[in-house]
Every structure is written in structure tokens, then in C-alpha cells.
DRENKOL-66385 format. One line per field, with one value per residue (C-alpha): x, y, z; residue number from 1. Coordinates in steps of 0.02 Angstrom, whole numbers, plus 50000, padded with zeros to 5 digits. Layout:
REM DRENKOL-66385
x c(X,...)
y c(Y,...)
z c(Z,...)
seq c(NUM,...)
REM end
This chain:
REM DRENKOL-66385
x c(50622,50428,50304,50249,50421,50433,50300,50328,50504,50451,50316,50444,50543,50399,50354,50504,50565,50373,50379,50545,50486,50339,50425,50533,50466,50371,50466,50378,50333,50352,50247,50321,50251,50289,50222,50401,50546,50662,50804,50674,50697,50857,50883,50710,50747,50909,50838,50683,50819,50906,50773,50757,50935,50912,50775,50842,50778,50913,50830,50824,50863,50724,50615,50568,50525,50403,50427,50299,50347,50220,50366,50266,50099,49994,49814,49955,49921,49778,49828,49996,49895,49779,49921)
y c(55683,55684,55627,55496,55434,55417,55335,55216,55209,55138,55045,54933,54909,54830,54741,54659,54543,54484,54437,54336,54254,54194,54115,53999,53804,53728,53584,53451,53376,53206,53147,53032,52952,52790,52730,52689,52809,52841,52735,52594,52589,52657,52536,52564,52758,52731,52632,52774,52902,52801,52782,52968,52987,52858,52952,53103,53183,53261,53295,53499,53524,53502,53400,53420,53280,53314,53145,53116,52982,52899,52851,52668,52753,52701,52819,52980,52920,53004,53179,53157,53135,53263,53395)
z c(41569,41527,41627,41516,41495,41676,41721,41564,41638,41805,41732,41648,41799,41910,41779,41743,41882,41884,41699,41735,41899,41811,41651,41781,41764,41898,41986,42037,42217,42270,42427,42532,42664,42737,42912,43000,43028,42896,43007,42983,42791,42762,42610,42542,42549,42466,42331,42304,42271,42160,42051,42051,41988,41854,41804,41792,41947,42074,42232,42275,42109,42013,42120,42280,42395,42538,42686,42800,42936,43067,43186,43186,43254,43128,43193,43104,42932,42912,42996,42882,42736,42740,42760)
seq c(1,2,3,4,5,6,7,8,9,10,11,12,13,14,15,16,17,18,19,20,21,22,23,24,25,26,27,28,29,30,31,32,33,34,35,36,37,38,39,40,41,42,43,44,45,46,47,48,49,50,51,52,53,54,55,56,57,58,59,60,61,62,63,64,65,66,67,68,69,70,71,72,73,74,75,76,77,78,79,80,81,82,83)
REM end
């Protein structure tokens, strides 16, 4: 094999999996944050992911929802927002 052919050889093959990683769609984040526990709103957090079914979001796979809970101490709103 030629050097040129080698190199353009292993060149490809690098280059590949990168190319194909970076084609993949983003999926979306969904902050949730909510100032009780989630055994505080159990119906409220039913209902939310409900209304991401009916929308045509499944969550984990292909949205991804990110909960924040300030166990009732309201002074961890901040910290939890700024995360």
C-alpha cells in the first residue's frame, strides 16, 4: 500500500464516526423546577408529562427533563436556578 493511500486510509477512519456523531439532532431540555418535593405534586407532575406525551414528547427519548426540587426551603431557588 502507498503512503498516501495510507494515510488517506486512516484519515477517513477518524474522520468518520465524528462526521456521524455530529449529524445526530439535538434533543431538547426541559427545566423543571418547582419549590416542593415531587411527592408534594404528584398530580401536577403527572399532568406535566402528559402534556409531553400529547405533544409528542416521550421523556429520555427525545427530550430530556432536568427537575430541580427545593424540598419546601424556599432561600434554594436561587442556588437551583443558577445551576
Amino acid at each position: 500500500m502507498k503512503r498516501r493511500a495510507l494515510i488517506t486510509l486512516l484519515g477517513s477512519a477518524v474522520a468518520w464516526p465524528l462526521a456521524a456523531r455530529a449529524q445526530q439532532p439535538a434533543v431538547p431540555v426541559i427545566g423543571f423546577m418547582h419549590p416542593q418535593s415531587p411527592e408534594g405534586i404528584g398530580d401536577a407532575l403527572r399532568g406535566f408529562r402528559q402534556g409531553l406525551l400529547e405533544t409528542g414528547y416521550s421523556e429520555g427519548q427525545n427530550v430530556v427533563v432536568d427537575y430541580r426540587w427545593a424540598e419546601n426551603e424556599l432561600e434554594r431557588l436561587p442556588a437551583l436556578q443558577a445551576i
